[in-house]
Structures are given as structure tokens and as C-alpha cells.
C-alpha positions in Angstrom: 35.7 -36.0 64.8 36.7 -38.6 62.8 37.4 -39.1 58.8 34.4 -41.6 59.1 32.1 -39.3 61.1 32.8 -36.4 58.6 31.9 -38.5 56.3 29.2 -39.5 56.9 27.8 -35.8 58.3 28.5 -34.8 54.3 26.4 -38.0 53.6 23.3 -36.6 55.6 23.9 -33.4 54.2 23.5 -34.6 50.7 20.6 -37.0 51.6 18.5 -34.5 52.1 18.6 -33.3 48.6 17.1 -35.2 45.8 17.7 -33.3 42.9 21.1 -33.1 41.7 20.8 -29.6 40.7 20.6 -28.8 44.3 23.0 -30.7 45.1 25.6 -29.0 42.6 24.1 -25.8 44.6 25.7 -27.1 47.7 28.6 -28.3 46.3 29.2 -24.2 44.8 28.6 -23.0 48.2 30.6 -25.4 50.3 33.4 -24.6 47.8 32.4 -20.5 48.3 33.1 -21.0 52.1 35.9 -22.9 51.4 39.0 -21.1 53.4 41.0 -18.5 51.1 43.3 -19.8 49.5 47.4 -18.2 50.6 48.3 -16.7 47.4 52.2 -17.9 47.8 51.1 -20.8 47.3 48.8 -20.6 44.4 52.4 -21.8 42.6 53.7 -24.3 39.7 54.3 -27.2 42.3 50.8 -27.3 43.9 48.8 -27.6 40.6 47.4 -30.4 40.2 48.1 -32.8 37.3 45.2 -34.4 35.4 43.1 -31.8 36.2 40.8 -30.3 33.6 40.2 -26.6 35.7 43.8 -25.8 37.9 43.7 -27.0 41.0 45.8 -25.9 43.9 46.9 -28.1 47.1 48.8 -26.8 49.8 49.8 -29.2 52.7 51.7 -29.3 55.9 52.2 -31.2 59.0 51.5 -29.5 62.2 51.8 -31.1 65.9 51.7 -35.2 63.8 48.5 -33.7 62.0 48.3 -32.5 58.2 46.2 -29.3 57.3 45.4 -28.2 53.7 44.7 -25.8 51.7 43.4 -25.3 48.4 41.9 -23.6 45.6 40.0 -23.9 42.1 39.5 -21.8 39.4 36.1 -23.8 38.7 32.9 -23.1 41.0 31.9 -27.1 41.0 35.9 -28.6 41.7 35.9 -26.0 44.3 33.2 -27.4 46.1 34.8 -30.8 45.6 38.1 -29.7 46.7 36.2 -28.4 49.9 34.4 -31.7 50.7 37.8 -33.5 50.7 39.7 -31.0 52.4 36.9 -30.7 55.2 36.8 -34.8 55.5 40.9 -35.4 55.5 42.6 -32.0 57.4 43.2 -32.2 61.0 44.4 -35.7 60.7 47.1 -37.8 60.7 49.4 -38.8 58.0 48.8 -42.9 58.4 44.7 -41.8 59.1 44.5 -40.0 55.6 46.6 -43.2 53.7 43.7 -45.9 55.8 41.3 -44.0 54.9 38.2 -45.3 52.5 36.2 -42.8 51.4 33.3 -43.8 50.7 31.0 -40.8 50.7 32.2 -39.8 47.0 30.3 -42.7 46.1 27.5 -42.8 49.0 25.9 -39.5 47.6 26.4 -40.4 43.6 29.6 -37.9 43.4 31.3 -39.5 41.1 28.6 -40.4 38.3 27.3 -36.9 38.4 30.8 -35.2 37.3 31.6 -35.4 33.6 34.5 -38.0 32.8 37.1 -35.6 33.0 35.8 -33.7 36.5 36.2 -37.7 37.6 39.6 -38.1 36.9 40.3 -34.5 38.2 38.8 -36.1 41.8 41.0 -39.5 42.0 44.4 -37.1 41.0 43.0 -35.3 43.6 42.9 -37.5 46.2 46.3 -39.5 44.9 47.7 -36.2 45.8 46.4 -36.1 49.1 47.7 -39.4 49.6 51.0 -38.6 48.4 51.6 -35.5 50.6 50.3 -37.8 53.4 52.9 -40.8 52.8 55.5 -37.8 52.2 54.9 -36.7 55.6 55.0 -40.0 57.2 58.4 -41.1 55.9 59.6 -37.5 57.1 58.0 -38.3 60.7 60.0 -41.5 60.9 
């Protein structure tokens, strides 16, 4: 499946939902299903910065393909961390640095979190980027 057609599977999801207290309900338990977390790597170096609540990224590169990992100690960013990691993992390096995503703003993401929850998203994703380019300047 593609970053696109992930995306836009979360969008449907969503859509179905008007209330944004339900939404926030599916956000908690997409984050509760999220994959646990590898607690040697619950470290220093895979916080992320700008963060309000600690977040944890774990990434590697396996067969030209990056898979992540990662934690919250917040129920909401959980759920957020989940919606990214389901849309970017499993794909390439130069996939996850083309891709737009949209879908943050396509189902109102971003003007339901609180300023700081906002910035918390975009380090989020700049780290995710950065891990991504990382990888692709080790592939070459």
C-alpha cells in the first residue's frame, strides 16, 4: 500500500466521525494498539525535541525500507505517533522525504491539538524526515 493510499484509508476512517471527541477516542485507541515500544530504546537519543509529553522514535533500514518504532508517555501523541508511524513504515527512505502528507490537515488534525501538541507533530515528522535522509546518504 502506498503512503497516499494509507492516507487516505485514515482519512475515511476519520470521516466517519463528526464529533471531535470521538475522534480524540480513535486517536487513544489507535495509539493503545500502537506496537510496544523496545524498552532499549526508550533512551536519551530517541526523545524527541520540542515535544511537550516525551516522545520516543526508533528507526532502522531493513531490505531499502525503514520501520519504526515509537512511544509516548501521553494517551493523545500516542495516537498521533501511531497515525504517522502506520502511514510512513514499510517505505523507502526517498518515499518518506517525497512524501506530502496531507491527511494531518484533511481530517482537522492540526487545529484540534493545542499549540504546543502542534509543534510536538511537525518535530515529529522533521524527525522522521531526518532519520529518512540519514538513511539515504548511508544507502549511497
Amino acid at each position: 500500500m502506498t503512503i497516499n493510499e494509507k492516507q487516505d484509508e485514515i482519512i475515511e476512517e476519520f470521516s466517519a466521525f463528526d464529533d471531535w471527541m470521538d475522534k480524540y477516542s480513535l486517536l487513544i485507541e489507535m495509539g493503545n494498539e500502537l506496537d510496544s515500544f523496545d524498552e532499549v530504546h526508550r533512551k536519551e537519543q530517541n526523545l524527541i525535541e520540542g515535544c511537550q509529553s516525551k516522545v520516543w522514535l526508533h528507526a532502522e533500514l531493513n531490505d531499502g525500507k525503514m520501520e519504526f518504532q515509537g512511544d509516548s508517555d501521553a494517551i493523545i501523541v500516542k495516537g498521533i505517533v501511531a497515525l504517522l508511524l502506520r502511514v510512513l513504515s514499510g517505505h523507502t527512505p526517498d518515499e518518506i522525504l517525497d512524501a506530502d502528507l496531507y491527511f494531518i490537515d484533511k481530517i482537522g488534525l492540526k487545529e484540534h491539538l493545542s499549540p504546543t501538541r502542534s509543534n510536538g507533530l511537525v518535530a515529529m515528522i522533521k524527525q522522521i524526515k531526518a532519520y529518512a535522509l540519514a538513511f539515504k546518504v548511508k544507502q549511497n
